[in-house]
N, C-alpha and C positions, 0 to 999 in steps of 0.2 A: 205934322207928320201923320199918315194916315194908318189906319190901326194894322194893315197888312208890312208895312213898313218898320214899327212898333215891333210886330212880333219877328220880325227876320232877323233885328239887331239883339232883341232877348235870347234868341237861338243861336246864333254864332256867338253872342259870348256864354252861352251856356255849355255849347261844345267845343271851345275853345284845347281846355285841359283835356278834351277826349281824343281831340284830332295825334296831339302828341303822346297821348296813351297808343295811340293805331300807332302810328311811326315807329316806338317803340318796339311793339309786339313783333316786328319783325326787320333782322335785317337786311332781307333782302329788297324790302320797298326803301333801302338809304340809296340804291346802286341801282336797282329791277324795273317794276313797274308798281305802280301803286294809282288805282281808279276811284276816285271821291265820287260819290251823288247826292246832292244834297238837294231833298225836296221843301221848298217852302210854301206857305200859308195860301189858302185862299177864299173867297168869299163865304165860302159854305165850311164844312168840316172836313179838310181836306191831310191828309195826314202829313207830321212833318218829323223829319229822320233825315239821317246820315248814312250811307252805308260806305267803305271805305275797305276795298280788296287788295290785298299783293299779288304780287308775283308768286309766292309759294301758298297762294291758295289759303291764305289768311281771312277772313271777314269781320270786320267790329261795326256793328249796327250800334246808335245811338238815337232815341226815340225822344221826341222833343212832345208834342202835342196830337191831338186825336188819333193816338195809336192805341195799342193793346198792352203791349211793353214799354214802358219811359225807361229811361235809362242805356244802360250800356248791354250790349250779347253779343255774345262772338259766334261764329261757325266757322266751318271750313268747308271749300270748292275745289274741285280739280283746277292745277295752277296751269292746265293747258286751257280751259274756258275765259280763265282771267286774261291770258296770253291773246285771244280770240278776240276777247272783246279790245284790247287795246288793237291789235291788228284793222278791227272795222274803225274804230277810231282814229286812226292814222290814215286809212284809206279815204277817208273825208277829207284828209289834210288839216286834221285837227288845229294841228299849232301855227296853221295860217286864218282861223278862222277871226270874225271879231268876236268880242268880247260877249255882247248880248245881243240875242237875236228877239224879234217880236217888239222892239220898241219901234223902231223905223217901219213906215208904213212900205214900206218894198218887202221887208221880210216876210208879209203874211198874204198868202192869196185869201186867206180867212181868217177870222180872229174869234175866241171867244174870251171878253173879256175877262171872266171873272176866275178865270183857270189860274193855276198854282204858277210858280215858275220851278224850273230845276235848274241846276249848276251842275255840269261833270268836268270834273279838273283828272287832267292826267299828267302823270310824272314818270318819266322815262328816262333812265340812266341821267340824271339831273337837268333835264328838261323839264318844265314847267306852265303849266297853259289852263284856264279857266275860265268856260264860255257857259253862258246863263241863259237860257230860253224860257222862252211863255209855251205852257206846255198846251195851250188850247189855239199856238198859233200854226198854220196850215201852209207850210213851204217847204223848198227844196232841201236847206238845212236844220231846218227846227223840225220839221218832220221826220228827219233821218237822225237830230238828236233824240228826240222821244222815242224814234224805235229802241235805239239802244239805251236809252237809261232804263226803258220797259225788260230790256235782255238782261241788264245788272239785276233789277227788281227778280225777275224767274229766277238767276244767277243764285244770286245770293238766299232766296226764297223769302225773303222780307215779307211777304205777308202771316208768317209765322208768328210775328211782334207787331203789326199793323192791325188785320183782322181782329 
């Protein structure tokens, strides 16, 4: 298993317990919206964190490796931004998309290998959907995922705890 592999499985069970701390914190991501990002590892020092918004403008950042803050921080965002960004999400046709983009050589008119990958799962009145991109690959959807996991990033202002 290779060491970027290694630390994805360290990190998902390390936020395991914080994912259901986020669910918690609010009710209205049981029934609302609720938008994960979870950035993973990559060749160089590449930061890795969760961030995980509701529908009522809730935010739990969970800082995994080469950040600034490890651990757990909340904020709060206007839950009309949050709303917005699930709306570009859906206008992708999110919950038809596949699972990961950047493996299959059709996904990328470019690649750069050694880029992170990110995950945005969205949950939508109990709809549920989880697609994963290579974030240095150069296509119609993986490109249009990184815009938006860069808009959660501004969103949420995560380099607050990254930086």
């Amino acid at each position: 298993m290779n060491p970027s592999a290694i630390a994805r499985l360290v990190l998902a069970a390390s936020l395991t317990c914080d994912i259901a701390a986020a669910r918690a914190l609010s009710p209205v991501a049981q029934h609302g919206i609720m938008i994960t990002l979870e950035r993973g590892p990559c060749e160089a020092r590449c930061a890795v964190y969760r961030l995980t918004l509701d529908g009522a403008g809730h935010v739990v950042y969970v800082g995994g490796h080469f950040v600034h803050k490890a651990g757990r921080a909340t904020a709060r965002v206007q839950p009309d931004a949050v709303h917005q960004i699930a709306r570009e999400l859906e206008a992708l046709d999110f919950f038809a998309l596949k699972e990961a983009y950047g493996r299959d050589p059709g996904d990328c008119v470019a690649r750069q290998d050694d880029a992170p990958t990110a995950a945005l799962t969205l949950n939508v009145d109990g709809r549920h959907k989880t697609v994963q991109h290579n974030v240095g690959c150069t296509g119609p959807v993986a490109s249009r995922l990184s815009e938006i996991a860069a808009a959660i990033d501004r969103l949420a202002g995560v380099s607050r705890w990254t930086k």
